[in-house]
N, CA, C and O atoms as a GROMACS GRO file, in nm:
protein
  380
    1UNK      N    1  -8.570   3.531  -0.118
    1UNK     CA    2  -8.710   3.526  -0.153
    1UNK      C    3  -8.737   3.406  -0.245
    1UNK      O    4  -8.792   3.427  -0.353
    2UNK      N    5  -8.699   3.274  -0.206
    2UNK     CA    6  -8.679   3.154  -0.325
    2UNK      C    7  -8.853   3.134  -0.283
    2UNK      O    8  -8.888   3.051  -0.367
    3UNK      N    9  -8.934   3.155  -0.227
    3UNK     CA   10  -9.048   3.113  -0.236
    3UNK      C   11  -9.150   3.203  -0.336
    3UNK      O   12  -9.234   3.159  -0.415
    4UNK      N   13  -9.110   3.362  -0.304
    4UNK     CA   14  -9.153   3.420  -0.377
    4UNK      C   15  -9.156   3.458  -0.515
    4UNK      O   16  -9.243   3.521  -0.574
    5UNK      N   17  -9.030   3.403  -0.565
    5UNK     CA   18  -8.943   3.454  -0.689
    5UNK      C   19  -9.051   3.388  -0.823
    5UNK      O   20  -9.077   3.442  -0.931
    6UNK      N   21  -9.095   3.270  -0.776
    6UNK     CA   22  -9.136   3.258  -0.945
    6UNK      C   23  -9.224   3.293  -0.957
    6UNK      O   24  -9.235   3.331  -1.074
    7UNK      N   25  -9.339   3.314  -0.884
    7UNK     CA   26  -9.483   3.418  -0.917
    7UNK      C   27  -9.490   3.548  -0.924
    7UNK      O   28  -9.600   3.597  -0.951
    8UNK      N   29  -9.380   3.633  -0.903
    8UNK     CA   30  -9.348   3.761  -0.888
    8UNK      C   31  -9.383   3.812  -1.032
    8UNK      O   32  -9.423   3.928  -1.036
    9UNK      N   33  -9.376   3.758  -1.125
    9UNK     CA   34  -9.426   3.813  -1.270
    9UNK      C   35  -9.570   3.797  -1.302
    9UNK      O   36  -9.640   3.887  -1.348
   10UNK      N   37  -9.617   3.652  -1.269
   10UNK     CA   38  -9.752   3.623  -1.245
   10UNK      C   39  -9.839   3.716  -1.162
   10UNK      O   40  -9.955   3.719  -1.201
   11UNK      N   41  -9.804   3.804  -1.038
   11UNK     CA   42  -9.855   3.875  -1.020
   11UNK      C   43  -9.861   3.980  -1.059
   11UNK      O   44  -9.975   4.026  -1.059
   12UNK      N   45  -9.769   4.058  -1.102
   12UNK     CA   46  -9.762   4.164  -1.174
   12UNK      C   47  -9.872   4.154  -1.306
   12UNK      O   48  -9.940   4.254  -1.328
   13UNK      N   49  -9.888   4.040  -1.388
   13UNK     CA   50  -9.964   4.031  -1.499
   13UNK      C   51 -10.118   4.020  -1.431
   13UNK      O   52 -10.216   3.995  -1.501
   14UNK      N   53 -10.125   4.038  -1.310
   14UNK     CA   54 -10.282   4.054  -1.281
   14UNK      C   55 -10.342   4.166  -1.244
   14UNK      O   56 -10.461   4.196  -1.228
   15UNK      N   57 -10.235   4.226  -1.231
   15UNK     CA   58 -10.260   4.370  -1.142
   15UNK      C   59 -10.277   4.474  -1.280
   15UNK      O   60 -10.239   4.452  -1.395
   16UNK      N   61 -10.335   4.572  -1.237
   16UNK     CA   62 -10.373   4.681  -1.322
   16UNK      C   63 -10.247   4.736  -1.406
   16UNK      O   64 -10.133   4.724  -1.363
   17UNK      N   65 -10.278   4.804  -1.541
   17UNK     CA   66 -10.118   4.879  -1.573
   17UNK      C   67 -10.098   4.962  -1.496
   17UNK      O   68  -9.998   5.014  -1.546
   18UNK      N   69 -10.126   5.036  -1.378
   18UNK     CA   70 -10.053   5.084  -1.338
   18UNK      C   71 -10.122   5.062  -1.140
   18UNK      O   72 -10.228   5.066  -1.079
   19UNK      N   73  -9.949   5.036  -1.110
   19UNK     CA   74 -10.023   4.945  -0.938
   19UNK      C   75  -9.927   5.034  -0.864
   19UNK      O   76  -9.846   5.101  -0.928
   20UNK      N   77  -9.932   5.041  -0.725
   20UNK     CA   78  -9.855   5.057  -0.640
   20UNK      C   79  -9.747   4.934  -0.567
   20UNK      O   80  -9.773   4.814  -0.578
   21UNK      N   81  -9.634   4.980  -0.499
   21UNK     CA   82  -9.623   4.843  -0.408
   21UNK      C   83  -9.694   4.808  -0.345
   21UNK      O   84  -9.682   4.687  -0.329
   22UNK      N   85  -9.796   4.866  -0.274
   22UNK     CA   86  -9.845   4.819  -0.172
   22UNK      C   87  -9.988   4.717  -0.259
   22UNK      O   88 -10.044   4.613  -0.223
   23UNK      N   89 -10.006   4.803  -0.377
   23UNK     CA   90 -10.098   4.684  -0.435
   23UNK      C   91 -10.085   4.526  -0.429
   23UNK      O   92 -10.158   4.433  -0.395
   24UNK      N   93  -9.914   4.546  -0.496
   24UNK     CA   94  -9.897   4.434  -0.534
   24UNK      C   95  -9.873   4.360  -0.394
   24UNK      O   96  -9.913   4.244  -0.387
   25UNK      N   97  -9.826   4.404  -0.308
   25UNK     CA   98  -9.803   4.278  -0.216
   25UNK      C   99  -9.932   4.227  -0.184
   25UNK      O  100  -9.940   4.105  -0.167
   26UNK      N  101 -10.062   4.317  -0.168
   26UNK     CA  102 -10.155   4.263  -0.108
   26UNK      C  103 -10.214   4.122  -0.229
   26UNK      O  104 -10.245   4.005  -0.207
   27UNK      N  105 -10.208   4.198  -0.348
   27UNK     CA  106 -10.233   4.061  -0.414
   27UNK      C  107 -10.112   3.957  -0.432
   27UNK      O  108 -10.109   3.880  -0.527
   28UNK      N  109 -10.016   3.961  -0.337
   28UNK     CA  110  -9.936   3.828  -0.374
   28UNK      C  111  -9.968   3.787  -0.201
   28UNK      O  112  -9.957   3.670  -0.164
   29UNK      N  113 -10.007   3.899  -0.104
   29UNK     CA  114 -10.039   3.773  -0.052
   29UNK      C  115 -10.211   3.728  -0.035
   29UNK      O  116 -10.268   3.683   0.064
   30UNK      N  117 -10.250   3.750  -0.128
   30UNK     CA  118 -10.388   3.688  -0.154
   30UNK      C  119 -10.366   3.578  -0.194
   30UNK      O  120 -10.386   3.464  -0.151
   31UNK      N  121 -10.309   3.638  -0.312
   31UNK     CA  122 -10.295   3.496  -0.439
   31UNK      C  123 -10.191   3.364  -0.403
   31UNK      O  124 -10.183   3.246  -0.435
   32UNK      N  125 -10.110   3.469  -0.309
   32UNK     CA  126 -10.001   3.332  -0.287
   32UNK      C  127  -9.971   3.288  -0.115
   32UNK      O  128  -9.861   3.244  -0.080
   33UNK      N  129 -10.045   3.299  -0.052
   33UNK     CA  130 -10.040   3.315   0.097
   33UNK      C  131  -9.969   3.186   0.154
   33UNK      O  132  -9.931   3.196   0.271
   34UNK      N  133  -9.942   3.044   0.075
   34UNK     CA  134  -9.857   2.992   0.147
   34UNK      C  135  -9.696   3.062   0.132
   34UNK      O  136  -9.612   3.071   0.222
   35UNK      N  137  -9.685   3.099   0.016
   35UNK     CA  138  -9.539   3.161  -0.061
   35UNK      C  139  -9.492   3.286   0.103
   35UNK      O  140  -9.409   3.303   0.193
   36UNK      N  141  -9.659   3.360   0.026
   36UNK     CA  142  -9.589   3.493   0.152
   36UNK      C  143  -9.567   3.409   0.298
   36UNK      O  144  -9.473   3.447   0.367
   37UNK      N  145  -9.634   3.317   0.338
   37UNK     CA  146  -9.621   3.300   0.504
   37UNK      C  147  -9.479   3.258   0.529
   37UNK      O  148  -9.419   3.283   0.634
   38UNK      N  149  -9.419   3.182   0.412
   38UNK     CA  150  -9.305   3.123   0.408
   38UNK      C  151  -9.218   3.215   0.377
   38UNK      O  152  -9.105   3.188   0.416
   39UNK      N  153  -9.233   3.329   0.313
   39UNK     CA  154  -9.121   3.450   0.309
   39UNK      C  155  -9.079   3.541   0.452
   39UNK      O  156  -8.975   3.587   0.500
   40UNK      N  157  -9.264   3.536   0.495
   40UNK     CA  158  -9.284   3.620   0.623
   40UNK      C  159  -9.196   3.525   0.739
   40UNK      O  160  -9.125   3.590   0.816
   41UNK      N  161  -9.197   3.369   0.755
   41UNK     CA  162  -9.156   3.318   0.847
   41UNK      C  163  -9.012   3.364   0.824
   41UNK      O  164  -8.972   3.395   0.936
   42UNK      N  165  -8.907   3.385   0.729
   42UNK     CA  166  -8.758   3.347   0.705
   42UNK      C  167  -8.776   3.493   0.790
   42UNK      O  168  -8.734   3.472   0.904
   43UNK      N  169  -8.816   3.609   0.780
   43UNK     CA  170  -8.829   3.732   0.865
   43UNK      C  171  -8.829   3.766   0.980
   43UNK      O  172  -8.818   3.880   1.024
   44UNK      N  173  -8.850   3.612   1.068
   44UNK     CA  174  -8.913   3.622   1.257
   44UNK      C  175  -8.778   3.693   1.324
   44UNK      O  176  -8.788   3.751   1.432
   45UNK      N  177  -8.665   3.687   1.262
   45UNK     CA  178  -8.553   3.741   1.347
   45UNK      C  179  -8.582   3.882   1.344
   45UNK      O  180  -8.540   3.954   1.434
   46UNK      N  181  -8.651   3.928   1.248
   46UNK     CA  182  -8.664   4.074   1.263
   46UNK      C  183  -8.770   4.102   1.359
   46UNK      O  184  -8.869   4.037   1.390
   47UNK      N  185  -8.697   4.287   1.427
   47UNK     CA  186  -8.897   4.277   1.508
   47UNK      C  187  -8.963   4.342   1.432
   47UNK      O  188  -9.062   4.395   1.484
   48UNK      N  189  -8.948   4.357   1.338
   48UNK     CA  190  -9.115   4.413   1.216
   48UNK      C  191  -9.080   4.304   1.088
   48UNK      O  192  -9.008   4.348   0.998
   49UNK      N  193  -9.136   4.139   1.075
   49UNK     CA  194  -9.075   4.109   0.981
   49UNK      C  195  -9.174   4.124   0.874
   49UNK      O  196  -9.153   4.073   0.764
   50UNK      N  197  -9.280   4.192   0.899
   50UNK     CA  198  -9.392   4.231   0.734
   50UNK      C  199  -9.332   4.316   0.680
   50UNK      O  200  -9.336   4.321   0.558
   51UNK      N  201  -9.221   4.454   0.786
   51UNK     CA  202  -9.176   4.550   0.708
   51UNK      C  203  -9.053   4.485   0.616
   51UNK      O  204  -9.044   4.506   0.495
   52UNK      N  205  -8.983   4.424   0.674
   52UNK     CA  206  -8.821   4.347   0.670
   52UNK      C  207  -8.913   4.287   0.487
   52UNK      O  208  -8.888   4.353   0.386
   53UNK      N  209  -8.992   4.185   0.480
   53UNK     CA  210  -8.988   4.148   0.378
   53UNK      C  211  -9.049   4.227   0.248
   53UNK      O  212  -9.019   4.210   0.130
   54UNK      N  213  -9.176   4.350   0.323
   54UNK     CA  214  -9.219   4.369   0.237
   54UNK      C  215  -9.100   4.509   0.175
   54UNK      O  216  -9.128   4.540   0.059
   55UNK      N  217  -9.013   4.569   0.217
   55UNK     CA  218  -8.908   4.601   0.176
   55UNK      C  219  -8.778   4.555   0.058
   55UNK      O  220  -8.696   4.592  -0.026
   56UNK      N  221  -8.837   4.452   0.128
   56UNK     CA  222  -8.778   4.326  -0.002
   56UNK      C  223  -8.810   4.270  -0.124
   56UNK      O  224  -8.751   4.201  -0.207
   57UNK      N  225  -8.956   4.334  -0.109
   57UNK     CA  226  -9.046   4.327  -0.208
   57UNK      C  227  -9.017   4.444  -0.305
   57UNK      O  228  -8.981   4.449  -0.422
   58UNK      N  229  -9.042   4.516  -0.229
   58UNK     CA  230  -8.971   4.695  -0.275
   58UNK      C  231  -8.852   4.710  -0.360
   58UNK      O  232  -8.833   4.781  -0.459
   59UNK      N  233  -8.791   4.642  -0.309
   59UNK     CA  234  -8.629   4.658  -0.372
   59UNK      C  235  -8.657   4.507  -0.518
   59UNK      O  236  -8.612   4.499  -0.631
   60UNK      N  237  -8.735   4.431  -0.453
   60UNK     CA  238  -8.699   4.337  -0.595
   60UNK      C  239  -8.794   4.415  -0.733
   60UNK      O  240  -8.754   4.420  -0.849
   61UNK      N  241  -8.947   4.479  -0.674
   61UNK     CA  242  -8.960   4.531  -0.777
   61UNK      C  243  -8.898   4.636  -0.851
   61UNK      O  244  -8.927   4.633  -0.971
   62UNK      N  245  -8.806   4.747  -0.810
   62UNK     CA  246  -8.696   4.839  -0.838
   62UNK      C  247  -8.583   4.719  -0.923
   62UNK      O  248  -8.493   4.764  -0.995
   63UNK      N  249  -8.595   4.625  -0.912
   63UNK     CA  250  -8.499   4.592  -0.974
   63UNK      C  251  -8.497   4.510  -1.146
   63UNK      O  252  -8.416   4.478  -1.234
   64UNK      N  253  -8.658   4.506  -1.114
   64UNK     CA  254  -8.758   4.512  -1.216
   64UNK      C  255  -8.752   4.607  -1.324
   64UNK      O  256  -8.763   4.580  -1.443
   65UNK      N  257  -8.733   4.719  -1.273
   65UNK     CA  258  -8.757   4.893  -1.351
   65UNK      C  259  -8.700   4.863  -1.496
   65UNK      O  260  -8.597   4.797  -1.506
   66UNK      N  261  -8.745   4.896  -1.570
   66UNK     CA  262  -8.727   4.859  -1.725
   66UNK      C  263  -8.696   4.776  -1.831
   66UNK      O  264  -8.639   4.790  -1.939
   67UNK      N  265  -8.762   4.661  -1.756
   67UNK     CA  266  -8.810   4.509  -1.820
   67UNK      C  267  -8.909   4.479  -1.800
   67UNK      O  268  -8.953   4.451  -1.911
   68UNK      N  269  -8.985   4.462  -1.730
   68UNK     CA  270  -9.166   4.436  -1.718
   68UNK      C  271  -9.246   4.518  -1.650
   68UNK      O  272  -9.369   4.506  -1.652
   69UNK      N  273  -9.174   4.619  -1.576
   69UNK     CA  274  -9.219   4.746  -1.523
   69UNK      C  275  -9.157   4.872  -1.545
   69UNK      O  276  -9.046   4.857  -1.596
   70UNK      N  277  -9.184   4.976  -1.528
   70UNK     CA  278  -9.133   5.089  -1.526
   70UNK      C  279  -9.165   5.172  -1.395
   70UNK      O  280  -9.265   5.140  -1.331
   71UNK      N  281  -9.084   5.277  -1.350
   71UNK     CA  282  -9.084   5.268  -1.222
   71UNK      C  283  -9.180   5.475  -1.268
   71UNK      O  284  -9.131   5.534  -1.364
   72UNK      N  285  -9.292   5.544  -1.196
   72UNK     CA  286  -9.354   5.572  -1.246
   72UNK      C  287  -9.298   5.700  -1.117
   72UNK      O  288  -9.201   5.764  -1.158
   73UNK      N  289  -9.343   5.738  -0.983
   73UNK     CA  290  -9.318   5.810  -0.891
   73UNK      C  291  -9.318   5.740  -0.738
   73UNK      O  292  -9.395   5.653  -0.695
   74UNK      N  293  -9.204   5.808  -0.668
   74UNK     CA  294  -9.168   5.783  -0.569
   74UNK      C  295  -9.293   5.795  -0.443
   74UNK      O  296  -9.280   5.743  -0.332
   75UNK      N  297  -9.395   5.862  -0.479
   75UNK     CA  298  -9.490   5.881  -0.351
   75UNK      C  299  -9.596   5.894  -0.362
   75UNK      O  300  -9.639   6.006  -0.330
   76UNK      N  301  -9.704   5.780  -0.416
   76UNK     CA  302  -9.813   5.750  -0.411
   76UNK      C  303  -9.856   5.706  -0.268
   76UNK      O  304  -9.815   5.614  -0.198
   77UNK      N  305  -9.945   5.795  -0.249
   77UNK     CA  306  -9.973   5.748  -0.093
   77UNK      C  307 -10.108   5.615  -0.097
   77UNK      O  308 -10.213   5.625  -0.160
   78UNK      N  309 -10.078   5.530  -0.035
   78UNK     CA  310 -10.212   5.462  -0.057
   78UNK      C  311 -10.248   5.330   0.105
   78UNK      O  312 -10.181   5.324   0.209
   79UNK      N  313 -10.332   5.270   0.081
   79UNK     CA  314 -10.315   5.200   0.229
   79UNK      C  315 -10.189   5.049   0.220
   79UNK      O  316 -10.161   4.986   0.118
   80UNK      N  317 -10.142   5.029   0.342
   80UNK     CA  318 -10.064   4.917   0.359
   80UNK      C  319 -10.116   4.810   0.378
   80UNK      O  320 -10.237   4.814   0.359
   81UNK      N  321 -10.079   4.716   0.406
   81UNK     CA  322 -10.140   4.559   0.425
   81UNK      C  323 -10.234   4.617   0.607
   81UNK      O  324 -10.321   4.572   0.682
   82UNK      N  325 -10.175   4.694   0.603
   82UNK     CA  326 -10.246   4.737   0.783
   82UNK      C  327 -10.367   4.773   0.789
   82UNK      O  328 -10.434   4.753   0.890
   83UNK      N  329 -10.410   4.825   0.692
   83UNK     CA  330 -10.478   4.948   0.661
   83UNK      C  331 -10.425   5.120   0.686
   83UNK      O  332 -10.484   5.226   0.664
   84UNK      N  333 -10.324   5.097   0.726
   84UNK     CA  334 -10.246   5.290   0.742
   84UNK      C  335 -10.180   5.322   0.589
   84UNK      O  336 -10.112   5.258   0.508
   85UNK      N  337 -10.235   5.448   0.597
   85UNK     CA  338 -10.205   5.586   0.490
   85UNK      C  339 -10.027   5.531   0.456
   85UNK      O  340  -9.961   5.536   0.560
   86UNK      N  341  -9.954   5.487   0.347
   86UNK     CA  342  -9.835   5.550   0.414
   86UNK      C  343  -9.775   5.542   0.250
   86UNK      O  344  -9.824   5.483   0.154
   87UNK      N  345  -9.658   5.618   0.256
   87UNK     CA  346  -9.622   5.638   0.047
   87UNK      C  347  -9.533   5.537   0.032
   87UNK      O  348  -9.454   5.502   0.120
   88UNK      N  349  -9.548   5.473  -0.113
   88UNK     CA  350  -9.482   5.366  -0.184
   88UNK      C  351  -9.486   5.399  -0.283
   88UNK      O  352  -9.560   5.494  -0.306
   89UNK      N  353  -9.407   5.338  -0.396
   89UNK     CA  354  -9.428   5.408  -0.496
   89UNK      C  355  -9.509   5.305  -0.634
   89UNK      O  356  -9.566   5.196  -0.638
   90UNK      N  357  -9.472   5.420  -0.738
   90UNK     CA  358  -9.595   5.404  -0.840
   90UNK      C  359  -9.505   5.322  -0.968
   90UNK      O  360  -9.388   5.337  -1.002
   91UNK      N  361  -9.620   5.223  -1.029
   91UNK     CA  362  -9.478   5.135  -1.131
   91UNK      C  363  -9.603   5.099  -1.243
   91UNK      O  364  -9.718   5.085  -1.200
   92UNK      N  365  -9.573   5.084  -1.391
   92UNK     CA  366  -9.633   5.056  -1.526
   92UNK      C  367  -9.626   4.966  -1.553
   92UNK      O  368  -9.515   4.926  -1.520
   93UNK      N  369  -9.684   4.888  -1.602
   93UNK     CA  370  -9.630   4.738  -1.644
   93UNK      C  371  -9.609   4.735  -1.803
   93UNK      O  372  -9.710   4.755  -1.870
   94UNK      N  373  -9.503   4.715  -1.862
   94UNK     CA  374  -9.424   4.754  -2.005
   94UNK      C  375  -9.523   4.650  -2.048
   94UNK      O  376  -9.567   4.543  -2.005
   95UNK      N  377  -9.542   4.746  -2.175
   95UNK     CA  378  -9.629   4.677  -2.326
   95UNK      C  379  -9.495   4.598  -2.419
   95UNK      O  380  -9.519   4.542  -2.525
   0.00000   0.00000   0.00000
C-alpha cells in the first residue's frame, strides 16, 4: 500500500471520533482518488480487487488499534463503497 501509506493518518484526522471502515475508505477515496486508483490497480490480479484492497485497508487499520485509534466493535453494519448493507467494524480516534 506505498501509495496509500502516508495519508492514512491524514484521513483518519478528518473523519469523525468515531468512524467505521467503510467510512474511512470512502473518504480516502474521495480525498485521495489518484492514491486509491493506484492501490486499486496493484489489485487487477484479483477478481474482486475493491474487496482484495479494501481488506487491506481493514487489516492496516487493526494494526493501528492503540496508537491513533482504538478498535471499538466488530459489527457495525453500515453501507459499502457499493451502496450494500454489510458489517465492518467500529474504531475511536485516541485523544
Amino acid at each position: 500500500m506505498e501509495y496509500i501509506q502516508p495519508t492514512i493518518i491524514n484521513v483518519i484526522e478528518d473523519l469523525p471520533s468515531e468512524f467505521s471502515t467503510h467510512q474511512f475508505i470512502l473518504e480516502l477515496a474521495k480525498t485521495h482518488q489518484h492514491d486509491y486508483i493506484r492501490e486499486l490497480y496493484e489489485n487487477l490480479e484479483s477478481e474482486k480487487p475493491f474487496q482484495k484492497l479494501h481488506a487491506k485497508l481493514g487489516k492496516h487499520l487493526k494494526s493501528l488499534d492503540g496508537t491513533v485509534i482504538s478498535f471499538i466493535r466488530p459489527d457495525k453494519v453500515d453501507k459499502d463503497i457499493f451502496g450494500n448493507l454489510s458489517g465492518n467494524a467500529l474504531w475511536a480516534k485516541r485523544s
